[in-house]
FIKOLZA-1660 file (N, C-alpha, C; in steps of 0.1 Angstrom, whole numbers, plus 5000, padded with zeros to 4 digits):
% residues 86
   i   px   py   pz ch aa at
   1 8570 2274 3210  A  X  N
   1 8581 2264 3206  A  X CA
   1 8576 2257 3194  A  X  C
   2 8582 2257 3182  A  X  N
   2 8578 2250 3172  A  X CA
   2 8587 2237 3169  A  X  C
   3 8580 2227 3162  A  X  N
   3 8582 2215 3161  A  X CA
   3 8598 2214 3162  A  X  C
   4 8606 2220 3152  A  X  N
   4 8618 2218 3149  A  X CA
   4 8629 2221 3165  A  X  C
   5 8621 2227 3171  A  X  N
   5 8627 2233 3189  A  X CA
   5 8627 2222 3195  A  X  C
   6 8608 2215 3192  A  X  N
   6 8609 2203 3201  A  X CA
   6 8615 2193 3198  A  X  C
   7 8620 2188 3186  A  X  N
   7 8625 2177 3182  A  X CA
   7 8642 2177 3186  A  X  C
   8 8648 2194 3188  A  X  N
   8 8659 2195 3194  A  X CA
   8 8659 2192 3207  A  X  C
   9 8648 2197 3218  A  X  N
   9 8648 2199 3229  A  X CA
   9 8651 2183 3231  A  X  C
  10 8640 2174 3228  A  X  N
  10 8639 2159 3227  A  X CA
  10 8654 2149 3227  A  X  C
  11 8660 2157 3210  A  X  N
  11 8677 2150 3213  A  X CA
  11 8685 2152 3222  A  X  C
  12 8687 2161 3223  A  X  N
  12 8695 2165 3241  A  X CA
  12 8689 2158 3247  A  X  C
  13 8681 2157 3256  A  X  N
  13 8676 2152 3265  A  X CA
  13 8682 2133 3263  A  X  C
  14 8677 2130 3251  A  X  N
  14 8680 2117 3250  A  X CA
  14 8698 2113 3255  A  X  C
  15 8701 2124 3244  A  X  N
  15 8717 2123 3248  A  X CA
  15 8721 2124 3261  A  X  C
  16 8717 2132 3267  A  X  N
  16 8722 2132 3283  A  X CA
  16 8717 2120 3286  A  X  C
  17 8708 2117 3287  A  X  N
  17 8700 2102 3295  A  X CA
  17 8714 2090 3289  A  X  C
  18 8718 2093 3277  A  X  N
  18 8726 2081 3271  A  X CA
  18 8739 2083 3273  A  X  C
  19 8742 2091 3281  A  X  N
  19 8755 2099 3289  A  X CA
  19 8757 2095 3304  A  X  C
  20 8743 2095 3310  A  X  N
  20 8745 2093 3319  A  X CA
  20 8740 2074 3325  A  X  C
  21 8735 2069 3314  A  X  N
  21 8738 2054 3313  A  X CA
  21 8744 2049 3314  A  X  C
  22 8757 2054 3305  A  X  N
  22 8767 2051 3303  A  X CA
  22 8775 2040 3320  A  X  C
  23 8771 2055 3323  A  X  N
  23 8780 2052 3340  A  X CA
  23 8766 2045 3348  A  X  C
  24 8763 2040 3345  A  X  N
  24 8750 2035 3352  A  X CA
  24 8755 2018 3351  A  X  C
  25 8753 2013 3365  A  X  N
  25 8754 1998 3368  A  X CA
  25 8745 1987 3368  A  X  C
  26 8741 1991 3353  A  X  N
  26 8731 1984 3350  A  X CA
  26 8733 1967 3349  A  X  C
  27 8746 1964 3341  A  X  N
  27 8750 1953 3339  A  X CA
  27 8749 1947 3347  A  X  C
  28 8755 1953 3357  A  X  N
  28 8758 1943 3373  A  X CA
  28 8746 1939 3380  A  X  C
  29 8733 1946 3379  A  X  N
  29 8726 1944 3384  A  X CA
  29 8717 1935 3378  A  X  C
  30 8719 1936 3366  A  X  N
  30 8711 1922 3360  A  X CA
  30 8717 1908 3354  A  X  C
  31 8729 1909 3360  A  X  N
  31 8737 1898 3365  A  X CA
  31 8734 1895 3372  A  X  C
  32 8731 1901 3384  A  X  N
  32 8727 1896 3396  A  X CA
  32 8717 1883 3395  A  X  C
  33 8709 1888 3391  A  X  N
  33 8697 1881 3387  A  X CA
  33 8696 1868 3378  A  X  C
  34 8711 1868 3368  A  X  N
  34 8714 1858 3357  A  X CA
  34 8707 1862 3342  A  X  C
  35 8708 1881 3341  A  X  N
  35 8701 1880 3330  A  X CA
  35 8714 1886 3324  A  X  C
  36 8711 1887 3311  A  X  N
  36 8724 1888 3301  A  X CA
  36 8715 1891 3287  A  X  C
  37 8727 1897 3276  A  X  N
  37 8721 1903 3263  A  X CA
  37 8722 1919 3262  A  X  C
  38 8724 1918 3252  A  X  N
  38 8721 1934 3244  A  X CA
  38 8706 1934 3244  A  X  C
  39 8702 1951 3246  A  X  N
  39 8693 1958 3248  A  X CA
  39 8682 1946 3251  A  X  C
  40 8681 1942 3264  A  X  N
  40 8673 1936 3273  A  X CA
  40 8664 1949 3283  A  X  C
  41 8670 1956 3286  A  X  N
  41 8662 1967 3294  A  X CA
  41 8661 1982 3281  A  X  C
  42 8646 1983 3286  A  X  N
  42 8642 1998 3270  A  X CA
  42 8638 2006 3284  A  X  C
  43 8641 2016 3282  A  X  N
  43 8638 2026 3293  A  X CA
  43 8628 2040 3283  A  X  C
  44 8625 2046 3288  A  X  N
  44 8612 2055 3282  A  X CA
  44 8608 2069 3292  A  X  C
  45 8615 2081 3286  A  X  N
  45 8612 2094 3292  A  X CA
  45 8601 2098 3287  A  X  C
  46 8594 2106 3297  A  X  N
  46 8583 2114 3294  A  X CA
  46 8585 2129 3291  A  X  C
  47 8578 2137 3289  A  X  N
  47 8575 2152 3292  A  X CA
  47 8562 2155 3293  A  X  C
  48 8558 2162 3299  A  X  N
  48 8550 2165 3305  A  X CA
  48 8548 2185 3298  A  X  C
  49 8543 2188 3291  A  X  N
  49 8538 2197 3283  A  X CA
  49 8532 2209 3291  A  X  C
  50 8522 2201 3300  A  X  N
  50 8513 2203 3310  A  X CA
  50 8525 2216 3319  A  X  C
  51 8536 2207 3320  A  X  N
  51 8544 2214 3336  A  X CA
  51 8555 2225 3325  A  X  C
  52 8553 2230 3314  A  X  N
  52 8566 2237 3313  A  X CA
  52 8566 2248 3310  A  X  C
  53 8575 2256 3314  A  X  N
  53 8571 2273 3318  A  X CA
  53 8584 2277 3306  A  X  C
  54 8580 2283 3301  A  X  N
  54 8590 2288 3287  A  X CA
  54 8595 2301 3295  A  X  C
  55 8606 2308 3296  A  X  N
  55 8612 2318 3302  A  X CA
  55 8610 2328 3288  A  X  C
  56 8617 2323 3279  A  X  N
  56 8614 2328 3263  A  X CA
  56 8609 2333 3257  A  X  C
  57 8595 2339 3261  A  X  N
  57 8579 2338 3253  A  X CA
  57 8579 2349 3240  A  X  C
  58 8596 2352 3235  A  X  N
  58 8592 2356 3224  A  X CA
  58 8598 2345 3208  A  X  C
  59 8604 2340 3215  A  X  N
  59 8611 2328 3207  A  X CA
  59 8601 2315 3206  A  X  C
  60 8595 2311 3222  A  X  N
  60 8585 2301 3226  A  X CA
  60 8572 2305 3230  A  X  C
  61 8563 2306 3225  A  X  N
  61 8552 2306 3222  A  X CA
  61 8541 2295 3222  A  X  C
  62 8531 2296 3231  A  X  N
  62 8522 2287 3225  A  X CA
  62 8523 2272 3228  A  X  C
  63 8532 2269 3238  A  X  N
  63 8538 2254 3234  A  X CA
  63 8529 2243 3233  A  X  C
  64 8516 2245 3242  A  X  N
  64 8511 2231 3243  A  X CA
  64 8502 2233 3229  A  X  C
  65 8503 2241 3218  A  X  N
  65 8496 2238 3209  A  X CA
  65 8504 2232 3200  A  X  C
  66 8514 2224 3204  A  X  N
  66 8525 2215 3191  A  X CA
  66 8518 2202 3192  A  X  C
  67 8513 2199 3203  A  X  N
  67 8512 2182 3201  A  X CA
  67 8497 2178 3206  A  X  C
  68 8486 2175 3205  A  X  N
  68 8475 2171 3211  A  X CA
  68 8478 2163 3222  A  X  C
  69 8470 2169 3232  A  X  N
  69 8475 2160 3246  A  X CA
  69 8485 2167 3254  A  X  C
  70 8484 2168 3265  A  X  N
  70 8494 2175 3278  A  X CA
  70 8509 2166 3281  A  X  C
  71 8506 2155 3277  A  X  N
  71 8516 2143 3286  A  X CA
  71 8521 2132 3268  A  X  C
  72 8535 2134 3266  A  X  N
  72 8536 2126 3255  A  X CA
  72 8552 2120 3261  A  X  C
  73 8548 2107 3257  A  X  N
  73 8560 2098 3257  A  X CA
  73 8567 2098 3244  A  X  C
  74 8580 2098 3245  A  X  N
  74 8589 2099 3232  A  X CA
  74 8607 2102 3231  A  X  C
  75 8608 2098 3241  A  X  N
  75 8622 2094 3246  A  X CA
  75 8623 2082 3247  A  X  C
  76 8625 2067 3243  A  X  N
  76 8625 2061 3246  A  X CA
  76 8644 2052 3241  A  X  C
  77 8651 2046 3249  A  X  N
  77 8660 2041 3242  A  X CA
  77 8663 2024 3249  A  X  C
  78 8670 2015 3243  A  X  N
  78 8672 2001 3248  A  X CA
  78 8689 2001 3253  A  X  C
  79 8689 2000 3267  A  X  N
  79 8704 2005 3272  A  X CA
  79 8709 1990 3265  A  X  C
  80 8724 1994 3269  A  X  N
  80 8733 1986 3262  A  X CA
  80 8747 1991 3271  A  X  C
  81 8756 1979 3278  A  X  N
  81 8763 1982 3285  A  X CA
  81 8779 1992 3273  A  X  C
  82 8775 1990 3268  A  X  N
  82 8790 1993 3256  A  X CA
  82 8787 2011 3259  A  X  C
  83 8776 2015 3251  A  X  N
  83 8769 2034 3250  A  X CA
  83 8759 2037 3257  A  X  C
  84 8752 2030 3266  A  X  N
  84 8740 2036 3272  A  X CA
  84 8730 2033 3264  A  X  C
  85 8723 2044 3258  A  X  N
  85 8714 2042 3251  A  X CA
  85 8715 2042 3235  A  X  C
  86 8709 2028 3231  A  X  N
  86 8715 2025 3215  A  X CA
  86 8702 2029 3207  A  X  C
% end
C-alpha cells in the first residue's frame, strides 16, 4: 500500500466517522451535563498497521513499511452538532 492509498484509505474512514456523527446524540448528552459550544469534544481514530491483512497483495504490498511504528493515530476530528466532524 503506498502513501497516496493510505492517505485515501484515511479520508474515507474520516468521512464515514463524520457521517455517522452526524446522527450521533452527542449534543444532548453534553447538555446534560450543562456543557455547550462548538467543537468541545475532539474524538481520535486509530489504525493499527500491526492487524491489517491486505486481500490485494498485488496492488498492496508491504504495508507496514509506509510508516515507522505498528500503531499510528491520525484520524482525528472536533465534533460539531451542525456536520459531525469539522
Amino acid at each position: 500500500m503506498d502513501f497516496q492509498t493510505l492517505e485515501q484509505l484515511k479520508d474515507e474512514i474520516k468521512n464515514e466517522l463524520s457521517q455517522s456523527l452526524k446522527n450521533a446524540n452527542f449534543e444532548t448528552v453534553l447538555e446534560k451535563y450543562g456543557i455547550s459550544g462548538e467543537k468541545v469534544l475532539n474524538l481520535e481514530c486509530s489504525i493499527d498497521l500491526s492487524q491489517i491483512q491486505i486481500k490485494d497483495t498485488k496492488n498492496f504490498s508491504n504495508t507496514n513499511s509506509l510508516i515507522p511504528g505498528n500503531h499510528i493515530v491520525k484520524l482525528s476530528c472536533a465534533w460539531c452538532a451542525c456536520c459531525g466532524c469539522c
